[in-house]
N, C-alpha and C positions, 0 to 999 in steps of 0.2 A: 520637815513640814512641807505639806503640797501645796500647788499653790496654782488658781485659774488662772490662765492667761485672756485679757477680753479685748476684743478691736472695738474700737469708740472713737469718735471723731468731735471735733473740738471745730463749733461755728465762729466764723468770722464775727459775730458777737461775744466770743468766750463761752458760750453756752457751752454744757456737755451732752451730749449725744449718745446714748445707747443705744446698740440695735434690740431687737425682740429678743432673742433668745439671752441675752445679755444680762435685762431688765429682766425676764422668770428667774430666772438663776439669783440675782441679785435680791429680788422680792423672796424668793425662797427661803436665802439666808437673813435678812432684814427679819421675816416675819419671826424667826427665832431669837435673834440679837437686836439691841438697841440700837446699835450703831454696827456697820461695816467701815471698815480703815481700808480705804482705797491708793494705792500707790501710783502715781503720777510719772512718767518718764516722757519728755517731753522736749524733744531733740538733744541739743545739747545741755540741759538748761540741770541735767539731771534727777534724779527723785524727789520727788514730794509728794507727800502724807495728805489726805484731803478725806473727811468724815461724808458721807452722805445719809441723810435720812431719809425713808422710805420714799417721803415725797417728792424727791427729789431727780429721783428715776425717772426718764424721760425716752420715749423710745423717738428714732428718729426716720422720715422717711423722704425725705429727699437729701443725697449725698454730696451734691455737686458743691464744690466749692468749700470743702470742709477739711480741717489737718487732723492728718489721721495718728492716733496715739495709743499705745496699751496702757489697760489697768491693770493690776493684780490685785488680789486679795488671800493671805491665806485660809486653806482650809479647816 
């Protein structure tokens, strides 16, 4: 199974953060599926499972001050 790899950053309020090309992709797949099951890896703290719904995708444009994290999703 393949699987995107996406950079996302995590605001000093907990918010999640996607960049643009992160959120088409994401919208992409949303608009076919109910739900995406997003994988959280989050220093050491390791995986977790987190659902997002369409409206939940947020694109982000200022960077500064943010922890940066991947998600994955399979394809």
């Amino acid at each position: 199974m393949d699987e995107f790899i996406l950079s996302v950053c995590r605001a000093e309020s907990g918010a999640l953060l996607i960049p643009a090309y992160a959120q088409e992709l994401a919208l992409a797949v949303t608009h076919s599926l109910p739900l995406v099951q997003w994988t959280l890896r989050l220093g050491y703290e390791g995986w977790r499972s987190v659902a997002f719904q369409r409206a939940t995708v947020r694109r982000s444009i200022n960077q500064t001050h943010y922890e940066a994290f991947q998600v994955t999703y399979p394809t």
